[in-house]
C-alpha positions in Angstrom: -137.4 -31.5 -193.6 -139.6 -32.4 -197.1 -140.4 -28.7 -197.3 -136.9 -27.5 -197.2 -135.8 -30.2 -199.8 -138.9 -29.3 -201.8 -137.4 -25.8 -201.6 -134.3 -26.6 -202.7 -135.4 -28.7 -205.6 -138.0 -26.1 -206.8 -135.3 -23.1 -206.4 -132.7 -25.3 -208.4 -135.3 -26.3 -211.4 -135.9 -22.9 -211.5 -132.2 -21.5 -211.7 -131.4 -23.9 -214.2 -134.4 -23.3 -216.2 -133.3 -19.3 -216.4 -130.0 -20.8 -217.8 -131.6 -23.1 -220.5 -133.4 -19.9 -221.3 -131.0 -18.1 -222.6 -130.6 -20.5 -225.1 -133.8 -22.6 -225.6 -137.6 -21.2 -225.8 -139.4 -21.7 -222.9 -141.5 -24.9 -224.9 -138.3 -26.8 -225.8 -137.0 -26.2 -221.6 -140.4 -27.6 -220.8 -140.5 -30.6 -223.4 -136.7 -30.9 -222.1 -137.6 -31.2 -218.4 -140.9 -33.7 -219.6 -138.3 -36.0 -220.9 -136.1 -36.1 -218.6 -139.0 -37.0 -215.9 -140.5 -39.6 -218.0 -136.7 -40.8 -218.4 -136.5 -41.3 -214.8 -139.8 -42.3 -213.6 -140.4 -44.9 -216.4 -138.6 -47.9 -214.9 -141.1 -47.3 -211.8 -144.1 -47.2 -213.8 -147.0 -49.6 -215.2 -147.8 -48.5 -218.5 -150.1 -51.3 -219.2 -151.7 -50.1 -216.5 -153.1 -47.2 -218.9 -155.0 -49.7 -221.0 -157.7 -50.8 -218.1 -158.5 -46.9 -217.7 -162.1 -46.0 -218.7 -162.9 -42.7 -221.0 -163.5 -40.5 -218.1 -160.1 -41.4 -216.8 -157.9 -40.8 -219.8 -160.1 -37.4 -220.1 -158.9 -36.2 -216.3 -155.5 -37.6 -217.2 -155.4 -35.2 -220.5 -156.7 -32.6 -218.4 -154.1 -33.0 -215.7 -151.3 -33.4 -218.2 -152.5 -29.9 -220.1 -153.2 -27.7 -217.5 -149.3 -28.6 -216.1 -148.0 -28.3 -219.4 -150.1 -24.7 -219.9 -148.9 -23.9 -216.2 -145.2 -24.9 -216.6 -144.7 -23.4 -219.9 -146.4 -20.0 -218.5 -144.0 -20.1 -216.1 -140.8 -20.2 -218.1 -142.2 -17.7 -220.3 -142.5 -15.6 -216.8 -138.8 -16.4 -216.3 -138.1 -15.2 -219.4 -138.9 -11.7 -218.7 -138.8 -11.3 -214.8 -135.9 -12.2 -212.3 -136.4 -15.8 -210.5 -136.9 -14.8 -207.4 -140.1 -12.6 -208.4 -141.8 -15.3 -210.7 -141.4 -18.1 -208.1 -143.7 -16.1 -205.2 -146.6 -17.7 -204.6 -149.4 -15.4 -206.2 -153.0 -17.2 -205.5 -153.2 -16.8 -201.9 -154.1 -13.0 -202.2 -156.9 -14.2 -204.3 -158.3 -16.5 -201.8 -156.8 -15.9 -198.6 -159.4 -18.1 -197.0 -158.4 -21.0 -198.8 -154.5 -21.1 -196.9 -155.4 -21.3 -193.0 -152.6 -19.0 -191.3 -149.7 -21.1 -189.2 -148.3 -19.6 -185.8 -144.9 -18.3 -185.8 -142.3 -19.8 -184.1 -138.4 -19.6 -183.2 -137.8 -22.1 -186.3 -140.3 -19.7 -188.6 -138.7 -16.5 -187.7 -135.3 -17.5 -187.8 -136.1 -18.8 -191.3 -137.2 -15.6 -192.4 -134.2 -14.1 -190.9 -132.0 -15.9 -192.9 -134.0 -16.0 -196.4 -134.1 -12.3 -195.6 -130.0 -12.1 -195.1 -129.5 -14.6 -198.1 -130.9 -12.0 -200.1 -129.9 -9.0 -199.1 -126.5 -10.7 -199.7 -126.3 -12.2 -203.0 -127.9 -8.5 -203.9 -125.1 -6.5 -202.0 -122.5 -9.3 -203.9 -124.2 -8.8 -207.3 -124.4 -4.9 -207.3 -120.1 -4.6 -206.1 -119.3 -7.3 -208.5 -121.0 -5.0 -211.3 -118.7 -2.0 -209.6 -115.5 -4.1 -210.4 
């Protein structure tokens, strides 16, 4: 059940980033989105907690924030110029397929690619007679 609503949340970030693109550059959706989270998160967190980190730490830290930042902003400028659907497929594992171990397919697994299939092929069918009309 946390995969499909990990789904779900990733698919909706990235329709509505595709919206705020028409408008915003993909930096400002990104800086937009980084607010927001910090917004959100902050009553959970311990920033004081920053002040007992060593060197090395804050370096990772920096690192970690700056390769999301470099990654996230990639992708928007991705969605900028490609459909959602095409930017969001997973591209590493064809790289290094022996990194991702393959899973068995079950009822559950092929009646889920069934329907993502179907979902698809039906919001294309919809958008190509809507464009007839």
């Amino acid at each position: 059940m946390l995969i499909v609503a990990a789904a779900f949340t990733w698919s909706i970030y990235g329709l509505i980033q595709k919206r705020l693109l028409r408008v915003y550059a993909p930096a400002t959706t990104i800086l937009m989105f980084y607010l927001v989270g910090v917004l959100l998160y902050l009553p959970f967190a311990s920033p004081l907690r920053l002040l007992s980190c060593t060197p090395q730490e804050f370096l990772l830290l920096g690192v970690c924030g700056l390769t999301s930042l470099v990654s996230y902003v990639a992708f928007a400028e991705a969605l900028n110029h490609w459909e959602a659907s095409r930017v969001s497929v997973e591209a590493g594992h064809p790289l290094w397929p022996e990194v991702v171990s393959p899973e068995s397919l079950g009822l559950a697994g092929i009646a889920g690619a069934l329907f993502v299939v179907a979902g698809s092929m039906l919001s294309s069918l919809l958008r190509a007679s809507s464009k007839r009309i």
